[in-house]
C-alpha positions as CSV (number, residue, x, y, z in Angstrom):
1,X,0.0,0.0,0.0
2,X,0.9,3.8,-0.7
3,X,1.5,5.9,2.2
4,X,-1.0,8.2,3.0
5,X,-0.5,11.3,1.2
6,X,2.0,9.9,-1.6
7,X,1.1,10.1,-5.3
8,X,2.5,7.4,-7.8
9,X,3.4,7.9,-10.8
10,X,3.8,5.3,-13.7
11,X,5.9,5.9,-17.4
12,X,6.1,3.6,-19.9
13,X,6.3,3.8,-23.9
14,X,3.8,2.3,-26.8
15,X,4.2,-1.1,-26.5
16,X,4.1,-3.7,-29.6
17,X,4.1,-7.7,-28.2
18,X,4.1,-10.8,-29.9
19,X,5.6,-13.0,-32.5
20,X,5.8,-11.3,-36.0
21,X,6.1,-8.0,-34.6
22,X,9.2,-6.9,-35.9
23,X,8.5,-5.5,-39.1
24,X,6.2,-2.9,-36.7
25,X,9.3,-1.1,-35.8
26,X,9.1,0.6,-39.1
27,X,5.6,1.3,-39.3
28,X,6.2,3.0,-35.4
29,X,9.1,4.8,-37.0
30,X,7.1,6.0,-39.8
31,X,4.7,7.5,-38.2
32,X,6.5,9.1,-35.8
33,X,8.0,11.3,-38.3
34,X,11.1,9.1,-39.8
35,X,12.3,9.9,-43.1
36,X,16.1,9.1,-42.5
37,X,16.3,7.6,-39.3
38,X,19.2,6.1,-37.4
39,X,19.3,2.2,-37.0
40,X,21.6,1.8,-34.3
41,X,22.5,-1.5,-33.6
42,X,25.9,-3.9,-33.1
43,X,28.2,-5.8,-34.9
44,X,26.9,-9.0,-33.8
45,X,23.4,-8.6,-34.8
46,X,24.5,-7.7,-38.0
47,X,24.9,-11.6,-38.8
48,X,21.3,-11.9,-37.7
49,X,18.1,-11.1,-39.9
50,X,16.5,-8.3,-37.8
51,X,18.5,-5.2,-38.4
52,X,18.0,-5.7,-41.8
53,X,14.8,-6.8,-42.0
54,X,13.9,-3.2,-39.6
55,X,15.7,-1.7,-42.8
56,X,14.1,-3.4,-45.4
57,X,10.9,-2.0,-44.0
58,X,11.7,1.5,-43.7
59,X,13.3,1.3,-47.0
60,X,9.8,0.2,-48.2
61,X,8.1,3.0,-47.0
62,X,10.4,5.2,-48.5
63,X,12.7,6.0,-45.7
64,X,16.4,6.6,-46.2
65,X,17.8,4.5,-43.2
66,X,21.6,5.2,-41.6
67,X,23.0,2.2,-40.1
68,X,24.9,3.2,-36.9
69,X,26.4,-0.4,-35.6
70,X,29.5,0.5,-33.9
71,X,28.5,-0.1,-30.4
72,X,30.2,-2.7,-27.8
73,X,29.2,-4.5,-24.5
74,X,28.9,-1.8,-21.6
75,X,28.9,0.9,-24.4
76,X,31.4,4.0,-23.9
77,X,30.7,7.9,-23.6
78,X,33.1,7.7,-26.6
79,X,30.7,5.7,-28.5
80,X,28.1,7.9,-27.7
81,X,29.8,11.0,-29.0
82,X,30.3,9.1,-32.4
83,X,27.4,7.9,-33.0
84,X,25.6,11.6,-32.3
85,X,27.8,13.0,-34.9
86,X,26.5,10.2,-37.4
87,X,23.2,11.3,-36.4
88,X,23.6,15.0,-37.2
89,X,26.2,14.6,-40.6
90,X,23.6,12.3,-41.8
91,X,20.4,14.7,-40.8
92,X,18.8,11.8,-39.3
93,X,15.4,12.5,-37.1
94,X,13.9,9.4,-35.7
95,X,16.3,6.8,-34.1
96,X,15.2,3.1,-34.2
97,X,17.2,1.0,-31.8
98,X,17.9,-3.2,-32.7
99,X,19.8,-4.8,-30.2
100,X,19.9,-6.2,-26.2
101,X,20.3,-3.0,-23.2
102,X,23.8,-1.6,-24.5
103,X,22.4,-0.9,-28.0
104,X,19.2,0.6,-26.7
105,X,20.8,2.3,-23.9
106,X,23.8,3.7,-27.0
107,X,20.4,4.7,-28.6
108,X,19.1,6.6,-25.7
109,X,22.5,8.2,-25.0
110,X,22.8,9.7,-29.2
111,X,19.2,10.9,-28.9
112,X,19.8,13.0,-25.5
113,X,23.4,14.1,-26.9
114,X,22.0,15.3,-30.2
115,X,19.3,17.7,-28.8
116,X,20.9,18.5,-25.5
117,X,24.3,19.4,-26.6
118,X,27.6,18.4,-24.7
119,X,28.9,15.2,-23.3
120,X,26.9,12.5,-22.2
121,X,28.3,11.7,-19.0
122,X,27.4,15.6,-18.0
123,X,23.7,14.2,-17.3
124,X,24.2,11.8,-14.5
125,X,21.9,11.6,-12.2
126,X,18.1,12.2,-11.8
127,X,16.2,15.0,-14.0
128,X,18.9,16.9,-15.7
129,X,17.4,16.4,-19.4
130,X,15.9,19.8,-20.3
131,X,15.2,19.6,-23.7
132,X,13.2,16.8,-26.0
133,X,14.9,14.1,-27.3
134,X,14.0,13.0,-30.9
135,X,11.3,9.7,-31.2
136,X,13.4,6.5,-30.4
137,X,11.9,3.5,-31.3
138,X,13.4,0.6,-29.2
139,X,13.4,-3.3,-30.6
140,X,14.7,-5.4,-27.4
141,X,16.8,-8.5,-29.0
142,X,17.4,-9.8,-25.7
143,X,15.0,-10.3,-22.7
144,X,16.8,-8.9,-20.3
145,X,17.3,-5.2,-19.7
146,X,14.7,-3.5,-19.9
147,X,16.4,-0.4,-21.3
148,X,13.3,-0.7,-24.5
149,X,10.9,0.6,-21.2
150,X,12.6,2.5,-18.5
151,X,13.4,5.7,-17.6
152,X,17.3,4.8,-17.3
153,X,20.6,5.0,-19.6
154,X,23.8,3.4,-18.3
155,X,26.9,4.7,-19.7
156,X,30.5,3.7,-18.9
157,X,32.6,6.2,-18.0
158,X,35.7,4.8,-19.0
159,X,38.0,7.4,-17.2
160,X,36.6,6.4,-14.0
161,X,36.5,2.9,-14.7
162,X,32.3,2.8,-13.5
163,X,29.1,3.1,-15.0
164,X,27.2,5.8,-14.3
165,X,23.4,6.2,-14.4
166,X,21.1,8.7,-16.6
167,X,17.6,8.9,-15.3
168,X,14.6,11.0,-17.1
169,X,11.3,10.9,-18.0
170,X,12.3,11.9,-21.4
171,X,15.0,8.7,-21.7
172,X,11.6,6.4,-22.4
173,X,11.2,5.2,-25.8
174,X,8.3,6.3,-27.7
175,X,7.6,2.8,-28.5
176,X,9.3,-1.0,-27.9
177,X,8.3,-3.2,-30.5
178,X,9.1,-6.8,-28.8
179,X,9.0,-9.4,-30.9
180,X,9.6,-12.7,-28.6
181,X,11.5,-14.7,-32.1
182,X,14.6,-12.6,-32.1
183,X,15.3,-13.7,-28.8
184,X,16.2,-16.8,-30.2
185,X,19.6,-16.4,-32.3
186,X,20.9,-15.6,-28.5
187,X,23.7,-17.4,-27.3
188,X,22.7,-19.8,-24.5
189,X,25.3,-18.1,-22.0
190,X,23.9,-14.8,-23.1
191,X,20.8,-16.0,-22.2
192,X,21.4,-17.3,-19.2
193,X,22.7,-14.0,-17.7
194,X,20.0,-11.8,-19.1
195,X,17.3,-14.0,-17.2
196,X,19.3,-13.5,-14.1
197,X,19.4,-9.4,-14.6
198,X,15.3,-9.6,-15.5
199,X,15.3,-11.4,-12.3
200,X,17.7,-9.1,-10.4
201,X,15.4,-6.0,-12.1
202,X,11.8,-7.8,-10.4
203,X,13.0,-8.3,-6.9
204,X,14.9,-5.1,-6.3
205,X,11.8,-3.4,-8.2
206,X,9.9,-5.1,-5.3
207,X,12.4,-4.3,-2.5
208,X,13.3,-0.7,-3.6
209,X,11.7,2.6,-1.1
210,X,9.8,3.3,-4.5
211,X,7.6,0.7,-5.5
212,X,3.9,0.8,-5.1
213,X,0.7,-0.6,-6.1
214,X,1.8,0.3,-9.6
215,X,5.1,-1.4,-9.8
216,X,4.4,-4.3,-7.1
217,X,2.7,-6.0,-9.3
218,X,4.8,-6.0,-12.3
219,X,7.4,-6.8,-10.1
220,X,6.0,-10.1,-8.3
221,X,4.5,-11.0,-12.0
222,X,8.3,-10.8,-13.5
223,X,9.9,-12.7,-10.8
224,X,7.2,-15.9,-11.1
225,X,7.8,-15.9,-14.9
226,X,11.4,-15.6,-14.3
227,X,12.1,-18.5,-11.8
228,X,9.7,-20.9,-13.8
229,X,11.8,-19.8,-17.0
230,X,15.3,-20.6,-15.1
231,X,14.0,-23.6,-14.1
232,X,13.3,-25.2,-17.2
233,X,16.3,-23.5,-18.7
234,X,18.5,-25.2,-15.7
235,X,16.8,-29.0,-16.8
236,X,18.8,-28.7,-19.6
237,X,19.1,-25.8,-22.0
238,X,16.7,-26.4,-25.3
239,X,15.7,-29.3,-24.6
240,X,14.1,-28.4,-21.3
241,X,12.3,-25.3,-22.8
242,X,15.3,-23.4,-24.0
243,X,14.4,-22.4,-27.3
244,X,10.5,-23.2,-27.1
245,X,8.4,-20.8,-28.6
246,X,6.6,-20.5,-24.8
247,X,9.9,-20.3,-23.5
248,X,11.0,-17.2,-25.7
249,X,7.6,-15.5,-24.9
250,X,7.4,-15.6,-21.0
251,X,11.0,-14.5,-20.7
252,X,10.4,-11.3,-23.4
253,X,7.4,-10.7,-20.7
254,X,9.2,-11.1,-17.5
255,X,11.6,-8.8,-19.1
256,X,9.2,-6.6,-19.9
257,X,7.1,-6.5,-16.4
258,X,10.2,-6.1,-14.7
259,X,11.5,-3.0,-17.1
260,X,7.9,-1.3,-16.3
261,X,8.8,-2.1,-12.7
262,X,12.4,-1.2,-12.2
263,X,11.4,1.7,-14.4
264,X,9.3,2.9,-11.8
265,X,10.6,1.9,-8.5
266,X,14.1,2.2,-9.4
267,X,16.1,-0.6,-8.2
268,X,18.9,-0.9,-5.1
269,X,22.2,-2.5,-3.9
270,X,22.5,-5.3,-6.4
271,X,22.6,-2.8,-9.1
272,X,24.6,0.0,-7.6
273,X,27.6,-2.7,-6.4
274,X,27.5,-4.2,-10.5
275,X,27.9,-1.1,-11.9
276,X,30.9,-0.3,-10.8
277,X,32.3,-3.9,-10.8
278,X,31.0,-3.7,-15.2
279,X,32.6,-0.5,-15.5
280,X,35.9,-1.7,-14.6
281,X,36.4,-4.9,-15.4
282,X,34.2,-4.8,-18.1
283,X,32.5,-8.2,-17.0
284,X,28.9,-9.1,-17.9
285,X,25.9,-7.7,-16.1
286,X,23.4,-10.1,-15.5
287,X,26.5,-12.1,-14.0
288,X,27.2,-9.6,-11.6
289,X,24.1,-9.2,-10.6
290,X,23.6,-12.8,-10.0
291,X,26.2,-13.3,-8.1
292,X,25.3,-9.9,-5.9
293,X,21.5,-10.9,-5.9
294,X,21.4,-13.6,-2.7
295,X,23.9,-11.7,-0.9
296,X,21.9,-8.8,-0.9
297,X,18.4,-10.4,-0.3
298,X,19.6,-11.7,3.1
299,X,21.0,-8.1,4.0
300,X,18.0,-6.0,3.2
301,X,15.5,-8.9,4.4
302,X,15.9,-7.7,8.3
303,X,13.7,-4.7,7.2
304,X,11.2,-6.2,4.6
305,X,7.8,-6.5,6.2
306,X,7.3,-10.4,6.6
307,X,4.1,-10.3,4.4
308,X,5.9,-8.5,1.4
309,X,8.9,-11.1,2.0
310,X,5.9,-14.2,2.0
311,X,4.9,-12.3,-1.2
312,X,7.7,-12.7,-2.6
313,X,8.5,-16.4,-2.1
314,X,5.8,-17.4,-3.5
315,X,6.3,-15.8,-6.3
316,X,10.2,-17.4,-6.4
317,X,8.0,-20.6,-5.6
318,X,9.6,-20.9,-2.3
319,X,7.5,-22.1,0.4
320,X,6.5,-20.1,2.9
321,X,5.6,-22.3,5.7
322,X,4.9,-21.4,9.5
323,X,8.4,-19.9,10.5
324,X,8.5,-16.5,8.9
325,X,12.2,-15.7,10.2
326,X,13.5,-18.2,7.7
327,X,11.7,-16.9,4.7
328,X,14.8,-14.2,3.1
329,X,17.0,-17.5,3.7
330,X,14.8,-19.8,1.7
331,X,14.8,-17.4,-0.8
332,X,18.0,-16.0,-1.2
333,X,19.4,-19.6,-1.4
334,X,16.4,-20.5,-4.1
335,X,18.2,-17.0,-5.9
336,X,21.5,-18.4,-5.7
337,X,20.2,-22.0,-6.7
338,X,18.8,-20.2,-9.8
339,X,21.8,-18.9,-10.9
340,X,24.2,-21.4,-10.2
341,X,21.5,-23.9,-12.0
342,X,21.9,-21.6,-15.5
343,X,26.2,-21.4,-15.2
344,X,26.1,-18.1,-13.3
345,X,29.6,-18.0,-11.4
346,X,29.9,-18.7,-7.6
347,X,32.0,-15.4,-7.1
348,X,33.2,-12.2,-8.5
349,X,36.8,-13.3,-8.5
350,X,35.5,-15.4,-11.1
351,X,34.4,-12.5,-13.1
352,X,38.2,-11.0,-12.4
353,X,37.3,-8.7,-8.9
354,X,40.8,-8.3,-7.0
355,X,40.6,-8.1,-3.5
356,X,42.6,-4.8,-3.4
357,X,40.4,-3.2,-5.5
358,X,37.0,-3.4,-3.4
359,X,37.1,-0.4,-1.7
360,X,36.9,1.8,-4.8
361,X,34.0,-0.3,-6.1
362,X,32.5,0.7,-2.6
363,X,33.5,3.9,-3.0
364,X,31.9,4.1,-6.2
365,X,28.3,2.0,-5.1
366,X,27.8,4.3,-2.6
367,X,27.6,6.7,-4.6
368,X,25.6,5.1,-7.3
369,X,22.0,6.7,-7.4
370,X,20.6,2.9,-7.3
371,X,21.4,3.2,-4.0
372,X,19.2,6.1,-2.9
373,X,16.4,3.3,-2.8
374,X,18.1,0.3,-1.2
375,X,15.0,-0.3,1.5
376,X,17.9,-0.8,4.0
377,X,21.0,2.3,4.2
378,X,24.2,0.4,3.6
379,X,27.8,2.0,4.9
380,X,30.7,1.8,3.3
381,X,31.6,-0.9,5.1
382,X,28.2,-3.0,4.7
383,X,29.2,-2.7,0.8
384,X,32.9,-3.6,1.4
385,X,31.2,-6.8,3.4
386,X,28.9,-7.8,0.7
387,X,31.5,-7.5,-1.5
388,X,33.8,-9.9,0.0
389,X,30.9,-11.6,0.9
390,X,30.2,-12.6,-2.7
391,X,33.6,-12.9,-3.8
């Protein structure tokens, strides 16, 4: 329930679901204004059908496409910058994103660059978007970020060696055109770690000093569809469910609750300790977060009301039982399982972390904006612990 007195508010884009939908993304585009739009994408997906089909369309409907594809894992301010001044040299005026979170997020970064002037990384934080960004269209190619629905664009900052976070109203697409079938050229390791983050995104969604009756909901709904999905997934890849076309849909709309959710509600500790860890080692997020995730569920449990806690097991598919105090244990340990089950490391050392260097990623979670909504305040030292802890 909302405290007495406190408004919610809820943002989320034009939303396009279901198999087929793909060649949507142009229509969207079209109307929306797009004559030579920016496909921004990666070099990866280039080997696959759907940037190209997304151009095909647009061609079709007599729009001059640019293809913009030079963005990486964790994408750069650097890339940013580059891919703004493709926007303006080409005189491009809709931007349709094709790829997983660092190709929408690259999106989202050229589109505030290219009306607001300056450097990207000069927008951290909440609210400091003045002016309109042209229409993005985002196409998610992964289920996992939810970058095609929230609020949020994570940057690396390279000379810090962290990410840091841009948060605005104006940062949500226009419209995300999911199509659940291009989830299936993933990688299975790729895919693995994307379920994790959607299930990261749900519970911290659900944990975080934002969320609401708006967001609890799409928050408890991701994380049922998310364990059931692991679960199958950890029976044995494809064959337990892997590539199914039931599969490929509830994770796109796990994904997709837990982006309206996250969106929302912000998130908390799991994803202010991973950013930093991402930005400097340049590891994989939804590994990071899966490693963070149990560790982090047993600290902030001592505050969460037992009923919201309950809640939440059963939508992990823990049960609940008689003896409440166990509850965060049972269900950080399912969280762990989960992980672990899909090839999720057991630590971050595995994922390069040096013991010496976890007091600058402290440094740097604590002041991560992620953490503003952490349901339980964390000292340097709590971070420092959890760290270690998960190492």
């Amino acid at each position: 329930m909302s405290a007495e007195g406190r408004v919610a508010k809820f943002h989320a884009p034009e939303i396009l679901f279901g198999f087929g939908a793909l060649p949507e993304a142009a229509t969207a585009a079209m109307g929306l204004g797009a004559r030579r739009p920016l496909v921004v994408t990666d070099p990866w997906l280039e080997l696959t059908p759907w940037p190209g089909t997304v151009v095909d369309e647009l061609t079709s409907r007599g729009a001059e496409p640019v293809v913009w594809s030079d963005v990486r894992p964790n994408p750069r301010a650097s890339q940013i910058l580059e891919g703004a001044q493709t926007y303006h040299s080409s005189g491009c005026d809709v931007i349709v994103a094709v790829g997983g979170g660092s190709v929408i997020d690259a999106a989202k970064g050229v589109a505030l660059v290219v009306s607001n002037g300056g450097h990207v990384l000069e927008y951290e934080g909440v609210d400091r978007v003045r002016l309109p960004l042209p229409p993005v269209v985002a196409v998610p190619t992964t289920a996992g970020s939810g970058a095609d629905v929230s609020q949020f664009c994570v940057v690396n900052d390279s000379d810090r060696l962290t990410k840091v976070t841009i948060v605005s109203r104006s940062l949500v697409p226009d419209v995300t055109v999911i199509d659940p079938g291009t989830h299936a050229t993933v990688p299975e390791d790729v895919r693995a770690a994307t379920a994790v983050d959607v299930l990261s995104h749900g519970v911290e969604a659900y944990f975080s000093r934002a969320a609401g009756p708006l967001t609890d909901s799409h928050a408890l709904r991701s994380v049922e569809l998310c364990a059931r999905s692991l679960d199958r997934f950890g029976l044995g890849g494809s064959n337990g469910g892997g590539h199914g076309r039931d599969r490929l849909e509830s994770m796109a709309l796990a994904s997709l609750e837990a982006g309206m959710a996250f969106s929302n509600a912000v998130l908390g500790a799991v994803h202010a300790m991973s950013h930093p860890v991402g930005g400097r080692y340049d590891a994989s997020h939804g590994q990071i977060n899966g490693i963070l995730l149990s560790h982090v569920v047993r600290h902030n449990g001592a505050v969460m009301d037992p009923d919201r806690m309950a809640d939440l097991a059963r939508a992990a598919g823990v049960a609940v039982g008689s003896r409440a105090g166990q509850v965060t244990d049972r269900v950080a340990d399912r969280f762990r399982d989960l992980a672990e089950s899909v090839g999720i490391p057991t630590g971050l050392t595995h994922l390069g972390v040096r013991g010496e260097d976890i007091p600058t990623l402290a440094a740097h979670a604590l002041r991560d904006l992620c953490m503003a909504t952490n349901p339980r305040p964390v000292t340097l030292e709590d971070v420092e612990r959890l760290y270690r802890e998960a190492s």
